[in-house]
C-alpha positions in Angstrom: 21.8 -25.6 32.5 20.3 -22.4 32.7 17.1 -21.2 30.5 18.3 -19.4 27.5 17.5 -15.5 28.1 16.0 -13.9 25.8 16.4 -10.2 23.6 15.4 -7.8 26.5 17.7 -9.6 28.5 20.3 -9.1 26.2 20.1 -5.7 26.0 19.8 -5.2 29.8 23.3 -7.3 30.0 24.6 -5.3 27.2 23.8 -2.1 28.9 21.3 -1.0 26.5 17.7 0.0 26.8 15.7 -3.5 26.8 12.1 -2.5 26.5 10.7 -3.6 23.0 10.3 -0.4 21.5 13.7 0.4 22.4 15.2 -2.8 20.8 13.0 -2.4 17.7 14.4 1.3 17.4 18.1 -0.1 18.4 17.6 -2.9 15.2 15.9 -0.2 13.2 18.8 2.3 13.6 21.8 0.1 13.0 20.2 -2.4 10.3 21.2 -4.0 7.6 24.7 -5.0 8.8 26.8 -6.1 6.2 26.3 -9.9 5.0 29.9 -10.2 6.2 30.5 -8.7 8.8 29.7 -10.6 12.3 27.7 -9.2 14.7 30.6 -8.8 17.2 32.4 -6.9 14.9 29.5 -4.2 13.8 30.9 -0.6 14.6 28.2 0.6 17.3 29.3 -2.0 19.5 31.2 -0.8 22.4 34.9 -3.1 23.3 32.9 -4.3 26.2 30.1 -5.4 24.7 32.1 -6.5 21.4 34.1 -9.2 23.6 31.0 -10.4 25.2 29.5 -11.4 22.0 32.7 -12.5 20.7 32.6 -14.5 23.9 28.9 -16.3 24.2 28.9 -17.0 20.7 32.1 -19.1 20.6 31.2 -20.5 24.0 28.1 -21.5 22.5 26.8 -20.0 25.8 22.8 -19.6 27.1 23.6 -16.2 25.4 23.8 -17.7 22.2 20.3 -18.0 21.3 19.6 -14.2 22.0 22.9 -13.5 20.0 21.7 -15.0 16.7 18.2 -13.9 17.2 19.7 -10.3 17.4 22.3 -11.3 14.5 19.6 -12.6 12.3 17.3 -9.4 13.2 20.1 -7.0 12.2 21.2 -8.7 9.1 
């Protein structure tokens, strides 16, 4: 099994800016998220990157890790 990736990687798969300050400003900007909403279904998300979360997370995937790190970061 492969290493699981961490945040910068996350956003560099995601298409997004993945340099710390850029993830910090990315968490800054769209945080708190909603207690009940899931991470795949915040509004910013694009459908691409929406169904890639959706995705990893129910796949329990080497993604997963990231995922929650940035779920639990944003909630």
């Amino acid at each position: 099994m492969d290493a699981m990736h961490t945040l910068p990687q996350l956003f560099a798969q995601l298409g997004l800016p993945s340099e710390p300050p850029a993830i910090e400003a990315f968490i800054a900007a769209h945080r708190p998220l909603a207690g009940d909403v899931a991470l795949y279904r915040a509004p910013f998300w694009t459908p691409a990157q929406r169904s890639f979360l959706k995705e990893e997370i129910i796949e329990d995937a080497d993604w997963a890790a990231a995922i929650e790190e940035l779920n639990a970061r944003l909630h």
